[in-house]
Steps between C-alpha positions, in 0.01 A plus 500: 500500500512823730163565620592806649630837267695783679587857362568811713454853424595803761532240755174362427547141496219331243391084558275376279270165505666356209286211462244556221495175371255453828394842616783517743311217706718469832706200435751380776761616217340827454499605906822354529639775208321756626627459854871493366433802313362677806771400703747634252302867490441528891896469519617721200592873642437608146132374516242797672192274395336212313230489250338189471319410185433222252519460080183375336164593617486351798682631807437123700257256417567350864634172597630290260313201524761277322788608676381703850720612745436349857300718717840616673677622190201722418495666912852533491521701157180720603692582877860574247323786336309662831830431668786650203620808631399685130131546375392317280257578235232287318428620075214305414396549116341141489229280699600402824366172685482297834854501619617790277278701717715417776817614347311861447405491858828479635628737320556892625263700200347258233429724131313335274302607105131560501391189334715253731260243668575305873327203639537292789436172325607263751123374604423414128775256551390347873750706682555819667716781474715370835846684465412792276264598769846572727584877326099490357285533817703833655525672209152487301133540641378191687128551334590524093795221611167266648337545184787431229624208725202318513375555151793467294339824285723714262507859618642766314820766562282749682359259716893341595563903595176526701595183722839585536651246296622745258655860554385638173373443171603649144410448180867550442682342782808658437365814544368443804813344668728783400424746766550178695808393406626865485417550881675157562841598311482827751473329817767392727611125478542474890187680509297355275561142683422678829140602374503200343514278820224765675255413244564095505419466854184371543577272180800287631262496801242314326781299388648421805149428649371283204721371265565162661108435494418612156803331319342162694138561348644586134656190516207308629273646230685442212585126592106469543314347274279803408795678397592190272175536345488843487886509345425204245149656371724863456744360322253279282297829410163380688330576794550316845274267601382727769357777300086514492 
């Protein structure tokens, strides 16, 4: 089953989470696809830029709990998309979750509908969001991240643009990424990767500084056995024995 669709249009090239059966959780199948699929746009002449959206209504639901990718897979996919040589765009018209966030933050300009909803729901489950933190903490504000990390709150479209999480909001996304996508189809190839790299920095630096340390603590936390509990009591529908 091909997790990942592909069109193109104007040299736009379109991925889609394909995975509705289970909200586009990140299985190790899933990131594997979408890797490929990257790889395969970054080195097509006839591709200016990537989209990257989902079917159903949920962009990500996260980590898939039945089937996650190690720790490394995850790091390595996030780095791919700062690191392609082609921006890459996030269309978000669904609910977006825990390591789903993560694929937003690494991408160059995130677009998402009005009524989309993000949380960071990794403490609910008795872990932390280790590796999404990589493109998260230099891109969005360190005092509205501190609050949705440690909460595991919903917050709204308007609130993902405040923080930095999101570019803009819409209540038709389409509409809102067309003067995007029209300024992308205009630019230079050779420049566009350029400007790309300029703007990536300070992200691969955090990278190259910390991904070592936080792939070894998301794989310490989710081998714990608060994470068990918290993963079991999820998937049962009830809360984790933790919860006052």
């Amino acid at each position: 089953m091909t997790l990942i669709a592909r069109s193109r249009d104007r040299a736009v090239e379109t991925l889609s989470l394909d995975a509705p059966h289970n909200r586009n959780a990140l299985s190790a199948a899933l990131v594997g696809e979408l890797a490929d699929a990257l790889t395969d746009a970054g080195q097509d002449t006839g591709v200016r830029a990537i989209v990257l959206t989902h079917t159903g209504n949920t962009f990500s639901a996260g980590a898939d709990l039945k089937d996650p990718p190690p720790p490394e897979a995850l790091v390595a996919l996030l780095r791919q998309i700062i690191e392609l040589p082609k921006p890459v765009v996030a269309r978000v018209t669904g609910h977006v979750r825990a390591g789903g966030l993560g694929l937003l933050a690494a991408c160059d300009i995130a677009a998402a509908a009005t009524d989309a909803t993000f949380a960071f729901t990794e403490v609910r489950i008795g872990v932390a969001p280790a590796v999404i933190s990589l493109p998260l903490l230099p891109r969005t504000d360190p005092r509205a991240l501190a609050r949705y990390y440690l909460t595991g709150e919903r917050f709204e479209a308007s609130e993902a643009v405040a923080t930095g999480l999101l570019t803009t909001c819409d209540s038709d996304v389409d509409k809102a990424l067309d003067p995007i996508l029209d300024g992308l189809r205009r630019s230079a190839s050779d420049a566009l990767a350029e400007t790309k790299r300029l703007l990536t920095a300070r992200v691969l630096e955090a990278f190259d500084r910390d991904a070592a340390d936080l792939t070894a603590l998301s794989a310490r936390l989710f081998s714990s056995p608060q994470a068990r509990e918290g993963m079991t009591a999820f998937l049962e529908r009830r809360d984790p024995a933790w919860v006052v």
